[in-house]
C-alpha positions in Angstrom: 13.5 -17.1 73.5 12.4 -13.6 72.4 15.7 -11.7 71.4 15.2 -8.0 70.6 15.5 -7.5 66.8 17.2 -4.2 65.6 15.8 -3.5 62.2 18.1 -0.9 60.8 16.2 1.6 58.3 18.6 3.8 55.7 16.4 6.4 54.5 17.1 8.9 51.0 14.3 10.6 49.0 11.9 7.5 49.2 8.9 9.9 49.7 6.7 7.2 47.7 7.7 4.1 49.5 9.1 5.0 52.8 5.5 4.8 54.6 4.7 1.1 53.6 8.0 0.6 54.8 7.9 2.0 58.3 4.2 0.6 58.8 5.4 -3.1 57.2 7.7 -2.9 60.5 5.8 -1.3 63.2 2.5 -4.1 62.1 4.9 -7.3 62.6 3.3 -10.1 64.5 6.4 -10.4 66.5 6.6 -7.1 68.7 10.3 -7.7 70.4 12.0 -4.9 67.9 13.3 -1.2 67.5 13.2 0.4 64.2 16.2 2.3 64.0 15.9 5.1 60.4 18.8 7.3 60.0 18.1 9.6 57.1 20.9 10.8 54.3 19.8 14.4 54.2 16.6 13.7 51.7 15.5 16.6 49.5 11.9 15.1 49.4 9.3 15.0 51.9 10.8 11.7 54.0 11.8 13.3 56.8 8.4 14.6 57.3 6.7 11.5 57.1 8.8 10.2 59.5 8.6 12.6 61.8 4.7 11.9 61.8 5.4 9.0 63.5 5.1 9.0 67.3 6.1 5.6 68.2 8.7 4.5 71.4 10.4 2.0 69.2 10.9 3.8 66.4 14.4 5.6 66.6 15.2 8.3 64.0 18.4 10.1 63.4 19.5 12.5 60.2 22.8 13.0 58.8 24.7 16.3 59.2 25.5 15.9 55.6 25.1 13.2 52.8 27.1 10.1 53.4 25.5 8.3 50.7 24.7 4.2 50.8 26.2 2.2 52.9 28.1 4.8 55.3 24.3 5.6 56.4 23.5 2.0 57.0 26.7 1.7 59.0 25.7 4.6 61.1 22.3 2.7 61.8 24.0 -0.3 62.6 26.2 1.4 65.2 23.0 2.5 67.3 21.9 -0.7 67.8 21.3 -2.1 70.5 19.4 -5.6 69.4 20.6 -9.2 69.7 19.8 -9.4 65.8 20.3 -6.8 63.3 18.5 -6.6 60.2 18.2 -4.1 57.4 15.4 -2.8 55.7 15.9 0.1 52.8 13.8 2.6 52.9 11.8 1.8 49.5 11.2 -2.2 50.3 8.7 -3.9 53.1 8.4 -6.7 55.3 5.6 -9.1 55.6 4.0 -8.9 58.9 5.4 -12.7 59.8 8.6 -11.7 58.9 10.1 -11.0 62.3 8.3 -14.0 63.6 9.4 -16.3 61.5 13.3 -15.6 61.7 12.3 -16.0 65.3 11.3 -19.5 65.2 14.2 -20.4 63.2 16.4 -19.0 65.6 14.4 -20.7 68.6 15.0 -24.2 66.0 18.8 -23.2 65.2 19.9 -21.3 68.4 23.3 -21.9 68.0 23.5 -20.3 64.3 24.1 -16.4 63.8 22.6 -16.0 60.0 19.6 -16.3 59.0 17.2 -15.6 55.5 14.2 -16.1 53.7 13.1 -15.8 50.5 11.2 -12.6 49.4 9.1 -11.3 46.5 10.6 -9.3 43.3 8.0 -6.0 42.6 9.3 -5.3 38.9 8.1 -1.2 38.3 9.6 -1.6 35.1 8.2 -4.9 33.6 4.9 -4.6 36.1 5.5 -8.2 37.6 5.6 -9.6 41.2 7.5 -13.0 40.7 8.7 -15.1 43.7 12.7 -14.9 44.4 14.5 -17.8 46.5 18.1 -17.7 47.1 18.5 -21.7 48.2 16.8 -24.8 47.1 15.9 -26.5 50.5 15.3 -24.9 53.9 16.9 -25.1 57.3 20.9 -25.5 57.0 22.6 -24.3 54.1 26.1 -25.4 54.7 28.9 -22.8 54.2 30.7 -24.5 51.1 27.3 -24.3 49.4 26.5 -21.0 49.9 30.4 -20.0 48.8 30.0 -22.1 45.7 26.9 -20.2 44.6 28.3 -16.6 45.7 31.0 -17.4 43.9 29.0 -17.5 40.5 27.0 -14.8 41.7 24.7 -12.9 44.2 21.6 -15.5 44.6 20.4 -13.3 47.4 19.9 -9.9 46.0 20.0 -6.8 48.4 19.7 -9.2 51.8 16.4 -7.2 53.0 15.7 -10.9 54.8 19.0 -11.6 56.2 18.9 -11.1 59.7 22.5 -11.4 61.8 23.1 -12.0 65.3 25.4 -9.3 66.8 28.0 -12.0 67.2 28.8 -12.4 63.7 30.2 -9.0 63.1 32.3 -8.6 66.1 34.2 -5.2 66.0 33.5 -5.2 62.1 31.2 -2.6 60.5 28.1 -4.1 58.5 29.5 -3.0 55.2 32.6 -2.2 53.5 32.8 1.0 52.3 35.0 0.3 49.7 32.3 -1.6 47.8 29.4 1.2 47.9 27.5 -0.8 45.3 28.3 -4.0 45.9 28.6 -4.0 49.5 25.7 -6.6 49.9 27.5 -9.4 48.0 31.3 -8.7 49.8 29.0 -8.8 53.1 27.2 -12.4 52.3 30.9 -13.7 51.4 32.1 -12.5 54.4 30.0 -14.2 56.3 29.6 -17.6 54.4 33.2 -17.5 55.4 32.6 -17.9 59.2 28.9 -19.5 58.8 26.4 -22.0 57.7 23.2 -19.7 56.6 20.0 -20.7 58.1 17.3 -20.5 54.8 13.4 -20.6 55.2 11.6 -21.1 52.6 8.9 -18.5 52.3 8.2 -15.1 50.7 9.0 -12.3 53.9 9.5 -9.4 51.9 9.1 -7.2 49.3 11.9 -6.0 47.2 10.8 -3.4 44.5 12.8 -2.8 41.5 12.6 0.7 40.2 14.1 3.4 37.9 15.7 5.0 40.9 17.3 2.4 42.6 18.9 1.1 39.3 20.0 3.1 36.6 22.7 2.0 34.1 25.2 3.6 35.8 25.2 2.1 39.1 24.6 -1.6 37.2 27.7 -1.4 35.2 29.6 0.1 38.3 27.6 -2.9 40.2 29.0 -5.4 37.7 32.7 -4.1 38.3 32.3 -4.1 42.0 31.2 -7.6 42.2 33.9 -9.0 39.9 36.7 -7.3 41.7 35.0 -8.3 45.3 34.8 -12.1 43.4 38.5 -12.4 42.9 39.4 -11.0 46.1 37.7 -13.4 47.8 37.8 -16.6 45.6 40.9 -15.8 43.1 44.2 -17.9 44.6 43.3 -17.9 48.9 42.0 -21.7 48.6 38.3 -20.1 50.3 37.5 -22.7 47.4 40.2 -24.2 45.2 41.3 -22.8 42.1 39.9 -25.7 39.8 36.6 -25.2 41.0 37.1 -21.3 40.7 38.2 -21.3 37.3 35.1 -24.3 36.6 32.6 -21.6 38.2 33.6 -18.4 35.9 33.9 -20.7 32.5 30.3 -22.1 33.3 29.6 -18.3 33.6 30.5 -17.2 29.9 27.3 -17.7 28.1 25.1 -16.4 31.2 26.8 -12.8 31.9 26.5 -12.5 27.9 22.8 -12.8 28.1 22.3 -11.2 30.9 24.0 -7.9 28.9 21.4 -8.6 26.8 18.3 -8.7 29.2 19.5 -5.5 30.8 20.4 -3.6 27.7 16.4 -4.6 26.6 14.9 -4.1 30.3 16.6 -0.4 30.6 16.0 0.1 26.4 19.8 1.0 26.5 21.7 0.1 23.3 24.6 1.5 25.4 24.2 -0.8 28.6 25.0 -4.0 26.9 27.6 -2.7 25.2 29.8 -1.5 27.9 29.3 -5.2 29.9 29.9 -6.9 26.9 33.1 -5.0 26.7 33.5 -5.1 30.0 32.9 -9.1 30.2 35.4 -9.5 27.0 38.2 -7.1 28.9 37.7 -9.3 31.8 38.1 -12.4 30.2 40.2 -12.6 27.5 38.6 -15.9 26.5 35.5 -14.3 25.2 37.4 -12.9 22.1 37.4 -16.0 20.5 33.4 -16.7 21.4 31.2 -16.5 18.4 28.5 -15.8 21.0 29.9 -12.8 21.9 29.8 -11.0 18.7 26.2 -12.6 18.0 25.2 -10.7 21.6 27.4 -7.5 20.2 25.7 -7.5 16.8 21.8 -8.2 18.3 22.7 -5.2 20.5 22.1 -2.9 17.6 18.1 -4.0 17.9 17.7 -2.2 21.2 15.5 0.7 21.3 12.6 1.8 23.5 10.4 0.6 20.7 11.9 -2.6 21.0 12.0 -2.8 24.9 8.1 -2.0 24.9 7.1 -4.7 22.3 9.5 -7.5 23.8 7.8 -6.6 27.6 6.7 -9.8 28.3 9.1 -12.0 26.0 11.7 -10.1 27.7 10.0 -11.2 31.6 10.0 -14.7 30.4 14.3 -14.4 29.6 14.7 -13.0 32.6 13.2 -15.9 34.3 14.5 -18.1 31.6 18.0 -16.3 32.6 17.6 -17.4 36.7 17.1 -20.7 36.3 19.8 -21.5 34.1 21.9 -20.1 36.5 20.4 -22.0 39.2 20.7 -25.5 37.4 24.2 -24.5 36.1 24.9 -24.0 40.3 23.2 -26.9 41.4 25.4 -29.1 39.0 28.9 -27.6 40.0 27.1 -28.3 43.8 26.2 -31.7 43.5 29.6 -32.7 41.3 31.9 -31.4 44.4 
């Protein structure tokens, strides 16, 4: 089978990236796709560089007026008129397999409506390319597991590889624009709901992690998002029980309170740690009696940009330190259910 693939493109002020991004698409080995790139009014010169672009499957479309995130990707969504959707922002690439490959596993798995790979992490910040893989094993990834470890977090990122059969949405939009941060992670728990995810195991994309797309702002309000979108979902409806609920966020304590840390250090912001620590403690009342909390608090006090620059590459080594504590603490809640 050779379904059409809609790849869904949301496009704001990505003058620096947004060509790799088109030409990662339109260079795929697998050739049954539109391109669908609905721009949010850009102030930068993306529009013309997609305009330079005379190609029948490319499909472009521009705001009347800035609907910011999500609404945009909804819009692109709407137009298309694939058997798959997948979404592609407008500062990330594909690998040329990429298509092709969610292809096969959909010729191996026809009967299954999500599907994802694993994709590469371009750090502008820290300067490192690491490997990112949401799932231990490929093929079926059954819907309990995946619930389980989107229930102690977002193992998946921004879902540039997930690719959805039209099925699986139904009437619904994509996103939920109540969530314009963390619509991602209320998406992948909507679906785990309904779905077992199909995983391969490979590198298919590029996702690039850069001052624009993360400021402290939008990770604190990111943070919020996710924990209200968390209980919404898991808190008291028995999607998992409330032992194991309760079992996930206390084997969460000690990693959201060094995470604070690596992001206070990674964005040299003294401030940035200290509003998730509080915002952590507020949360869960717990933490007020956890000596680790005021050692994170009181080490907080040591960020500075001087800091930050000298601790560059002690600081990638937490943050990979940081994932795979997460991932072991996961697979042990997995393997004791």
């Amino acid at each position: 089978m050779k379904p059409l693939i809609s790849v869904c493109m949301p496009s704001y002020n990505h003058e620096r990236f947004i060509r790799e991004a088109i030409e990662s698409v339109l260079n795929q080995t697998y050739k049954n796709f539109e391109l669908i790139i609905v721009d949010d009014c850009s102030t930068d010169n993306a529009v013309n560089i997609i305009k330079s672009y005379n190609d029948p499957r490319i499909r472009f479309y521009q705001n009347e007026s800035n609907l910011k995130g999500l609404k945009t990707t909804n819009a692109a969504v709407s137009m298309a008129k694939g058997d798959f959707i997948a979404i592609l922002h407008s500062d990330d690439k594909y690998d040329h397999h990429f298509l092709e490959e969610i292809v096969k596993a959909y010729n191996k798995y026809p009967y299954n409506k999500v599907f994802i790979a694993g994709q590469y992490k371009q750090d502008h910040l820290l300067g490192h390319l690491t490997s990112d893989f949401p799932f231990n094993t490929e093929g079926i990834i059954p819907r309990k597991e995946v619930l389980i470890r989107l229930a102690y977090g977002n193992p998946i990122g921004n879902g540039i590889t997930l690719v959805i059969h039209k099925d699986a949405l139904g009437e619904n939009k994509l996103y939920d624009s109540n969530c314009p941060i963390a619509g991602d992670y209320e998406l992948f728990i909507r679906l785990a709901k309904q779905h077992d995810f199909i995983y391969i195991n490979k590198e298919l994309a590029y996702y690039r992690m850069h001052d624009s797309n993360l400021t402290t702002k939008v990770f604190i309000q990111m943070v919020r998002e996710e924990h209200i979108t968390r209980d919404r979902h898991f808190k008291n409806t028995k999607l998992i029980s409330d032992e194991l609920y309760k079992k996930i966020i206390r084997a969460q304590y000690k990693n959201i309170m060094n995470k604070s840390f690596y992001m206070g250090f990674k964005y040299s912001s003294r401030s940035l740690t200290q509003e998730l620590l509080n915002f952590f403690r507020d949360t869960y009342p717990e933490l007020k009696y956890s000596y680790y909390w005021y050692l994170m608090y009181l080490s907080s006090f040591l960020i500075n940009s001087l800091t930050s620059k000298l601790l560059k590459e002690p600081l990638f080594k937490l943050g990979k330190y940081y994932k795979a504590s997460i991932t072991r603490n996961v697979d042990k809640i997995i393997l004791s259910e």
